[in-house]
C-alpha positions as CSV (number, residue, x, y, z in Angstrom):
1,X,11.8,3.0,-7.7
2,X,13.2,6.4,-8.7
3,X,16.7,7.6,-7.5
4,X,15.4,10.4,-6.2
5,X,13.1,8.9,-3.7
6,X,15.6,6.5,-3.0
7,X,18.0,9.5,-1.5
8,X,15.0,10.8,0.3
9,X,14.4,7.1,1.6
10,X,18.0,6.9,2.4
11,X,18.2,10.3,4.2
12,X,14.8,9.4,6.6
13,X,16.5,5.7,7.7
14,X,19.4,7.3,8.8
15,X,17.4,10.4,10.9
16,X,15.2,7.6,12.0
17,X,18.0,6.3,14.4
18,X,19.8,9.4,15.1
19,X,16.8,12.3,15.1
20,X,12.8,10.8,15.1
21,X,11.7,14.2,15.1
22,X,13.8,14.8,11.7
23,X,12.8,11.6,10.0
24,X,8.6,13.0,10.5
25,X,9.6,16.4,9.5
26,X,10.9,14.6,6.0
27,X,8.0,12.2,5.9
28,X,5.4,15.6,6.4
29,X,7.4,17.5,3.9
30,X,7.3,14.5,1.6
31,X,3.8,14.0,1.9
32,X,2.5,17.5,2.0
33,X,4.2,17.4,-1.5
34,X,1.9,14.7,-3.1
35,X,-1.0,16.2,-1.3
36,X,-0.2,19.6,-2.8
37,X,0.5,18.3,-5.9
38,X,-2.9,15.9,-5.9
39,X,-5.2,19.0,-5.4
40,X,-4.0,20.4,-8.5
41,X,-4.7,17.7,-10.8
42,X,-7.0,18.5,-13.4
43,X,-9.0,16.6,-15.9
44,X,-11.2,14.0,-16.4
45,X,-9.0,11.1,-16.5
46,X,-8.7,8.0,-14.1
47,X,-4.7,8.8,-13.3
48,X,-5.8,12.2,-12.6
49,X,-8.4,10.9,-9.9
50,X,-5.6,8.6,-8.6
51,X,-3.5,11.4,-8.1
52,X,-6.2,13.8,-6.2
53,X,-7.5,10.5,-4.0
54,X,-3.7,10.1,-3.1
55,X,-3.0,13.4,-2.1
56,X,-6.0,13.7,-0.3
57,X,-4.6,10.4,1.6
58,X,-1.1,11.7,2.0
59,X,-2.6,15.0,3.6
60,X,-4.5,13.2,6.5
61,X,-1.1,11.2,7.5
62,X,0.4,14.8,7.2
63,X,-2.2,16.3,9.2
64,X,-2.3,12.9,12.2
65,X,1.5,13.7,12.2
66,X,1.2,17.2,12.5
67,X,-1.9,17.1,15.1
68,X,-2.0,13.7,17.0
69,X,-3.9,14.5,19.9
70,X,-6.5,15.8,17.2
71,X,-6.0,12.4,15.6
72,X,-7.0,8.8,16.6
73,X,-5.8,5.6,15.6
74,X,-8.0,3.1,13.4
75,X,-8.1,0.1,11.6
76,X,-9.4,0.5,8.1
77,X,-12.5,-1.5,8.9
78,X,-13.4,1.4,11.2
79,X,-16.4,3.4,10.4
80,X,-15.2,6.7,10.4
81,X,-18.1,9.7,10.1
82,X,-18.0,10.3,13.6
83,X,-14.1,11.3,13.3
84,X,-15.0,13.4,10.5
85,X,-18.3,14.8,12.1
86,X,-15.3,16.2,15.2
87,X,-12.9,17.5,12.8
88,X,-10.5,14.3,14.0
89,X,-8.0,12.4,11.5
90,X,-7.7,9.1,11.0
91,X,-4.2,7.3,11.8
92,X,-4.6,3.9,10.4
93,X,-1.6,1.0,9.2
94,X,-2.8,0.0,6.2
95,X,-2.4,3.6,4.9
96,X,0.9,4.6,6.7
97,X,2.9,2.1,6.5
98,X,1.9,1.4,3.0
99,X,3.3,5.2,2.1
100,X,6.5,4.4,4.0
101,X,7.0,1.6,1.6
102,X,6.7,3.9,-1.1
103,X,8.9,6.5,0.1
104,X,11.6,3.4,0.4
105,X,12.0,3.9,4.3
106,X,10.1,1.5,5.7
107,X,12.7,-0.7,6.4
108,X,14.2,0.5,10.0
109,X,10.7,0.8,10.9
110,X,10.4,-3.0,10.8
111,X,13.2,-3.8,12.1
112,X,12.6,-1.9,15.0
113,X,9.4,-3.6,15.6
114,X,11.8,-6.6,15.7
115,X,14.4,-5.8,18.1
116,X,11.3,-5.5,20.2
117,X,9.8,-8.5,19.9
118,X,7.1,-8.7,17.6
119,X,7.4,-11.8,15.5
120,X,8.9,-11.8,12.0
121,X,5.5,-13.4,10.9
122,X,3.3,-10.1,12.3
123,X,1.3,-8.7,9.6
124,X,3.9,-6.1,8.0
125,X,1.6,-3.4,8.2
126,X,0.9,-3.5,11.7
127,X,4.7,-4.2,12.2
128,X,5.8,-1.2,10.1
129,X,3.7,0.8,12.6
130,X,4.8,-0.5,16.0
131,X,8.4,0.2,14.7
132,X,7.2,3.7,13.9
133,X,6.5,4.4,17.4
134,X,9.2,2.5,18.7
135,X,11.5,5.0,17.0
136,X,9.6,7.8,18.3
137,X,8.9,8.8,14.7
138,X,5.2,8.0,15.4
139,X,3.5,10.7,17.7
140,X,1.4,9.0,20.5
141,X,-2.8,9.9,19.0
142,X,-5.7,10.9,21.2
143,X,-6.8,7.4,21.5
144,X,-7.2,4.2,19.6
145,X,-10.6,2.2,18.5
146,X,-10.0,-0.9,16.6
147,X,-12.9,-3.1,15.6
148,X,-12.5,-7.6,15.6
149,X,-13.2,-7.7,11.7
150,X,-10.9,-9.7,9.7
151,X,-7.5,-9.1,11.3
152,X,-6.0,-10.8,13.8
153,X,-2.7,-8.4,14.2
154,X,-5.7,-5.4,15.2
155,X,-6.0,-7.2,18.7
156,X,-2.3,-7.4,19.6
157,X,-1.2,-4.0,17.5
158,X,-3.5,-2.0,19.3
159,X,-3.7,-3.0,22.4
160,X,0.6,-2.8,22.5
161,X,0.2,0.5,21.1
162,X,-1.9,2.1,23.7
163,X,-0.4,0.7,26.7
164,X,2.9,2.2,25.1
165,X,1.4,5.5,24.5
166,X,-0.8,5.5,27.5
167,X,-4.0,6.7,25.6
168,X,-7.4,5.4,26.0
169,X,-8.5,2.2,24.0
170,X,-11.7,0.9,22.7
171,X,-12.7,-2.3,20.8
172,X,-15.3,-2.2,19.0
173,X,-16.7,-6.3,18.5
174,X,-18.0,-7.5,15.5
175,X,-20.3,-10.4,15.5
176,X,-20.4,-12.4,12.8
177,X,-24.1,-12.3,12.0
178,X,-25.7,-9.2,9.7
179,X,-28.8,-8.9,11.8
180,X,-30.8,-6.5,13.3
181,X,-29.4,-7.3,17.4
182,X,-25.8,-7.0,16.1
183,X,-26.6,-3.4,14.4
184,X,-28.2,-2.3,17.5
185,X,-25.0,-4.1,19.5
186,X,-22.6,-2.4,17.6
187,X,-24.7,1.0,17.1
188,X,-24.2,1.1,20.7
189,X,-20.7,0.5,20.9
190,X,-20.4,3.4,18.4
191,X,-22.1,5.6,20.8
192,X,-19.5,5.1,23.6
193,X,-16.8,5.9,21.2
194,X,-18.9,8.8,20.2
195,X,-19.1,9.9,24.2
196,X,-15.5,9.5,24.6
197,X,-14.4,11.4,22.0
198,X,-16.7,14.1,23.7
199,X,-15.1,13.8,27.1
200,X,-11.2,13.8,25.3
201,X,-11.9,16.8,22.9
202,X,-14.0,19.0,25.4
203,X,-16.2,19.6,23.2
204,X,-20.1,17.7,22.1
205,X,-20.5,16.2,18.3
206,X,-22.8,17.7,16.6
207,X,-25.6,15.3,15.5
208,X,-25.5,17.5,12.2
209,X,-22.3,16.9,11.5
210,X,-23.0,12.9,12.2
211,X,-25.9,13.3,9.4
212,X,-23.9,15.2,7.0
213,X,-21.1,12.9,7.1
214,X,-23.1,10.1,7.0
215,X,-25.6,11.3,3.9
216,X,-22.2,12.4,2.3
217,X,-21.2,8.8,2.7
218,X,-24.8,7.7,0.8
219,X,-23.6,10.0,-2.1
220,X,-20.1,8.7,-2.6
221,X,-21.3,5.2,-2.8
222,X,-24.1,5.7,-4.9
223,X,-21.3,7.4,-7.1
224,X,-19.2,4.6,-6.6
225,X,-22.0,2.0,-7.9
226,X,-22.5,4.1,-11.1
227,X,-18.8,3.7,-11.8
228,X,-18.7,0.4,-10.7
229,X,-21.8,-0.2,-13.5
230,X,-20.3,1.2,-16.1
231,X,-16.5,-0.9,-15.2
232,X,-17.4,-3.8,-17.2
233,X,-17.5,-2.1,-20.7
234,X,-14.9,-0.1,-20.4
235,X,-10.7,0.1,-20.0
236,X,-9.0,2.3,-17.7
237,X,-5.2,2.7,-16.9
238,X,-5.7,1.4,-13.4
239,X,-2.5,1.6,-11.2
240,X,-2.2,-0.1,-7.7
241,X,-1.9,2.7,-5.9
242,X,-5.1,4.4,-7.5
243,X,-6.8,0.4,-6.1
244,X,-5.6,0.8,-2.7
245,X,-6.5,4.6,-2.3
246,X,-10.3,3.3,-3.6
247,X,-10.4,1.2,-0.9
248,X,-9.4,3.7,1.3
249,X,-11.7,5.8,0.0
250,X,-14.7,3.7,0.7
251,X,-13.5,2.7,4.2
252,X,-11.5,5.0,7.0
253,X,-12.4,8.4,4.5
254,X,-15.7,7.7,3.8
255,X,-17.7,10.4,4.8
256,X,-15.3,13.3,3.6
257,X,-15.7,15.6,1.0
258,X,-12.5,14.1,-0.8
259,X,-13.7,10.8,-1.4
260,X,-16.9,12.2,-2.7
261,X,-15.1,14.5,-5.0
262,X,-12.9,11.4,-5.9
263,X,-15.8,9.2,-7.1
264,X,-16.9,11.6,-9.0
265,X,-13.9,12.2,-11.0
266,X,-13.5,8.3,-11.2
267,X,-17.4,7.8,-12.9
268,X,-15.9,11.1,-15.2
269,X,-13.3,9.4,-16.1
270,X,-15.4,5.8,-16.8
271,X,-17.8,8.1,-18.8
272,X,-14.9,8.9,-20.9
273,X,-13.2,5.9,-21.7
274,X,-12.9,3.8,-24.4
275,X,-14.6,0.2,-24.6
276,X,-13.1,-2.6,-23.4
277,X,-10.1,-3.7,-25.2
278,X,-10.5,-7.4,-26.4
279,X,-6.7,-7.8,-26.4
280,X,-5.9,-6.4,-22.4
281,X,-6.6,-9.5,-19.9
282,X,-9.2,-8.1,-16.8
283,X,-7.9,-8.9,-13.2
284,X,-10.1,-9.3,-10.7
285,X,-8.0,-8.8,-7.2
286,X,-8.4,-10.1,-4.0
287,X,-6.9,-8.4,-0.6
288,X,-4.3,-5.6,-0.4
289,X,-2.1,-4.6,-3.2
290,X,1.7,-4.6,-3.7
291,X,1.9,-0.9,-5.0
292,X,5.3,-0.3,-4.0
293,X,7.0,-3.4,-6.0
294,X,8.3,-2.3,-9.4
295,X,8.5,-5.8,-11.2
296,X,4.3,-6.0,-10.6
297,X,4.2,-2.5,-11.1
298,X,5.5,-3.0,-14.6
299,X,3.5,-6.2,-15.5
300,X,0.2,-4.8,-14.1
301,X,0.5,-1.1,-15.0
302,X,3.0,-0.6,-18.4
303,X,3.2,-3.6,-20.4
304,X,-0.8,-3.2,-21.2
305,X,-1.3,-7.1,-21.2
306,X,-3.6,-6.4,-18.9
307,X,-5.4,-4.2,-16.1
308,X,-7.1,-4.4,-12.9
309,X,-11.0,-4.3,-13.0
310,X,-11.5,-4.2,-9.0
311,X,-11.1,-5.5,-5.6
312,X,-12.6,-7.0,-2.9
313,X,-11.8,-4.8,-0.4
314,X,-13.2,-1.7,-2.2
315,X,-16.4,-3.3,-2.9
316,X,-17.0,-5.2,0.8
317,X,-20.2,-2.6,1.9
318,X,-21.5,-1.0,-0.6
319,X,-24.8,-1.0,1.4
320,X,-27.3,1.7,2.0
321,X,-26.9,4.5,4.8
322,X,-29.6,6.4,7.0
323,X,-28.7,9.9,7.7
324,X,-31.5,10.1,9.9
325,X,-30.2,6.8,11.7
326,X,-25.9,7.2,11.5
327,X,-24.7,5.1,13.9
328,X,-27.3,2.3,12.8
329,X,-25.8,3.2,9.4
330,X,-22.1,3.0,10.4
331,X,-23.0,-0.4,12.4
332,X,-24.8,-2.2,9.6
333,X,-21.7,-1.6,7.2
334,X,-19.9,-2.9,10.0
335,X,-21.3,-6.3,10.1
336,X,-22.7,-6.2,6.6
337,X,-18.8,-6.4,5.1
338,X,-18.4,-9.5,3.1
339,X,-15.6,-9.8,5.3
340,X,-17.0,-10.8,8.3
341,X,-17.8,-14.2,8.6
342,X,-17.0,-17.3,6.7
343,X,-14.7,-16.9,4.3
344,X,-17.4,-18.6,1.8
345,X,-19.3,-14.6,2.0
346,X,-16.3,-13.1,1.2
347,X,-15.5,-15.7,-1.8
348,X,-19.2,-15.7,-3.1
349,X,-19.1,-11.7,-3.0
350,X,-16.0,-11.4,-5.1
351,X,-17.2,-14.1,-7.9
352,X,-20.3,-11.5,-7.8
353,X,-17.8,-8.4,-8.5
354,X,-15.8,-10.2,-10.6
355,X,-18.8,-10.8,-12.8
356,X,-20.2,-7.3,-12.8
357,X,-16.2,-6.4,-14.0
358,X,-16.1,-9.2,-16.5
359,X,-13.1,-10.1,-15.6
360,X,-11.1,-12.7,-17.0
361,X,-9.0,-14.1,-13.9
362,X,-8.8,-14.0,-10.6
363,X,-5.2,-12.9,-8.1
364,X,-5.4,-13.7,-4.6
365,X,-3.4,-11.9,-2.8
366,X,-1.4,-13.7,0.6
367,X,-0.2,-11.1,2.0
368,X,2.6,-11.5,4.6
369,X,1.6,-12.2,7.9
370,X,-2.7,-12.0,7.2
371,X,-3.6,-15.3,8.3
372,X,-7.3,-15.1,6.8
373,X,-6.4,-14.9,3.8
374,X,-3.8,-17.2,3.3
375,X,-6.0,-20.0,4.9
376,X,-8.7,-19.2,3.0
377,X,-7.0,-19.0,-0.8
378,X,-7.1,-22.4,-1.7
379,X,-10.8,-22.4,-1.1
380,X,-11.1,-19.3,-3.2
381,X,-9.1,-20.5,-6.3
382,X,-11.3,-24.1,-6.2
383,X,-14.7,-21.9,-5.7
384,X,-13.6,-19.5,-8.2
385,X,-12.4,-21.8,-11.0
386,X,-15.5,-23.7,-10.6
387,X,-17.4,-20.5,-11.6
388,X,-15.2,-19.7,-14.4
389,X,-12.7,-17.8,-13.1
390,X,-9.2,-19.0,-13.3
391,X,-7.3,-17.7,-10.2
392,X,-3.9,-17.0,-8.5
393,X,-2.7,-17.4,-5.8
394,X,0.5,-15.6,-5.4
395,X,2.5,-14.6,-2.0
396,X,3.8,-11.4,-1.0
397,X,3.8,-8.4,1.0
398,X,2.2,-5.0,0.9
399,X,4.6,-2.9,2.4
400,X,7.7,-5.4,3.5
401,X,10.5,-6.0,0.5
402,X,12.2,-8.4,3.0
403,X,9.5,-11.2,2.5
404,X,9.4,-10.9,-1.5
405,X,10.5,-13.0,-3.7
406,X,10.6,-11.3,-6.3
407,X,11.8,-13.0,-9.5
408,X,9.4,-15.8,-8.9
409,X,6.3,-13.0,-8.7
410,X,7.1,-12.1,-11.6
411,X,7.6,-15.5,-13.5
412,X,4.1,-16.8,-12.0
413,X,2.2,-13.7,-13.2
414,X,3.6,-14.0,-16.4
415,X,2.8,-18.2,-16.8
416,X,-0.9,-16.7,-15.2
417,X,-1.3,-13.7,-18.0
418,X,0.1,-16.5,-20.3
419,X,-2.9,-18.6,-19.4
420,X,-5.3,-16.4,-19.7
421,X,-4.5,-14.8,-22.8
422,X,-4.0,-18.8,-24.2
423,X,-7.5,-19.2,-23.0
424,X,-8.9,-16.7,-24.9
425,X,-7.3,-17.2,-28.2
């Protein structure tokens, strides 16, 4: 990590115990920076997308900070055009604390969640942010609505968080079928959130808005598809963070003008590119990514043995939208994820991405604490390698250094690129 931000890391840990207030104005200045510096990105190439998709994340944890009771608190599985439809940020773990990690201060924030008795074995993400508001560093949101997909540390997390900050809570359930009764079931569901918000903000949604986010929504994954067609013939200098802000993209900021604009830099940028290079290994991924570790930073980004051609959690619901029909829209991407349900959907769509990307392995992902992954990986890596893929399993965390080991990362993604490229010889 670069000395700089290491000071700057430094500087927040130590305001975080003496002044909260202090260590957010350093995390808003810090982050207004890479938004301000995103937004002036120019060009056609895929770094260049990275860095406008990343600033355009940075500014809406800027922005929640800034603004909580015009923010509410999410989980990235949320569908989120209603928020956007109000003029309302999104507040969400998996982006915070991941952006903490990276500004090498997220540290305390654990601990904190610690010394107040949240297991060591939480989910770091969710851990990251209860420490954040037990500091006080965290400002209390309008309200919070979580949704049962996938995650068993949203049901705890959330629930803590709210009685903490006193503000209303909503869970939105997820059945595990796709059909028509659990659209209309969650639709519903969506519509109380939508009437709440209402009664909070003082003011009525506009169904407009709703349609406008939602049809924008339509357009960024049809964009998306387009670049996802084109992946497989092509080589890109993919970075993690520019992985995880894709996902983000399709998920909590779906809907805004930003991820729009970002998809269509990133088909630019696939138009552009050069073929696919015979002698660069393609990694399929599989969960969260480790974007603040500098060890698989350098093996996955710089030594151009390899690069990553996609992940599951960008790709879960690509699935047509209704403007004329948003919350039906919002609900059937909802349950249509590939990752609700048995972990067999979520295994058999991945082996279908993973062909469309050609890739030439798999990594699976455990990270800390994320119980549905780690008890489905073996059963990935068998169904995997049975279709040709051969996979990795390989523990870590996406936002906690503590639970890292990370000399033996590195030596079991080596021996991994070593197979594959021994493979293919």
């Amino acid at each position: 990590m670069k000395k700089y931000i290491e000071i700057l890391g430094g500087m927040i840990e130590k305001q975080t115990v003496s002044s909260p207030e202090h260590a957010r104005a350093l995390l808003e200045a810090a982050y207004s920076w890479v938004r301000f510096s995103g937004s002036h990105k120019r060009g056609a190439a895929v770094r260049s997308a990275y860095d406008y998709i990343n600033g355009a994340v940075a500014g809406t944890i800027v922005d929640s900070f800034r603004r909580p009771k015009e923010s509410v608190m999410v989980n990235i599985f949320l569908p989120c055009e209603l928020l956007h439809a109000m003029g309302i940020q999104p507040m969400f773990p998996e982006g915070i604390s991941v952006y903490t990690a990276c500004t090498a201060c997220q540290r305390p924030f654990a601990e904190a969640a610690e010394a107040a008795d949240v297991p060591e074995s939480f989910c770091s993400y969710h851990k990251t942010m209860l420490g954040m508001a037990e500091t006080g560093v965290m400002p209390p949101p309008l309200m919070i609505v979580n949704t049962t997909l996938a995650c068993d540390a949203n049901q705890l997390s959330f629930r803590r968080l709210a009685e903490q900050y006193q503000v209303p809570h909503m869970v939105i359930d997820i059945p595990h079928t796709d059909d028509e009764d659990a659209v209309r079931y969650v639709a519903g569901q969506l519509r109380a959130v939508a009437a709440q918000l209402e009664d909070l903000c003082h003011r009525k949604l506009d169904p407009q808005a709703l349609s406008e986010a939602v049809a924008r929504s339509q357009r960024t994954l049809d964009t998306y598809q387009a670049f996802l067609q084109r992946r497989g013939e092509i080589t890109l200098p993919t970075t993690m963070t520019g992985e995880l802000c894709s996902m983000i993209a399709t998920h909590v900021m779906l809907g805004r003008p930003e991820s729009k604009a970002y998809m269509s830099r990133l088909l630019r940028s696939a138009e552009q590119a050069a073929p696919a290079d015979p002698g660069k290994k393609r990694i399929f991924w599989m969960h969260t990514l480790p974007n603040w570790q500098d060890s698989m930073k350098e093996i996955l980004e710089a030594s151009g043995r390899c690069e990553i051609v996609g992940t599951d959690m960008s790709t879960d619901a690509l699935l047509e939208m209704d403007p004329e029909q948003p919350y039906e829209s919002m609900a059937r991407r909802a349950v249509g994820t590939s990752f609700n349900g048995s972990a067999a959907r979520r295994i058999e769509s991945a082996i279908r991405r993973a062909r469309q990307a050609r890739a030439d392995g798999v990594i699976v992902f455990c990270h800390w604490g994320c119980k549905q992954t780690l008890g489905m990986s073996q059963m990935a890596k068998q169904t995997l390698e049975a279709e040709g893929f051969p996979t990795l399993v390989l523990d870590g965390d996406g936002c906690d250094a503590r639970n890292v080991a990370d000399g033996q990362m590195v030596t079991r993604v080596n021996a991994f690129l070593e197979q594959l490229e021994g493979t293919h010889t």
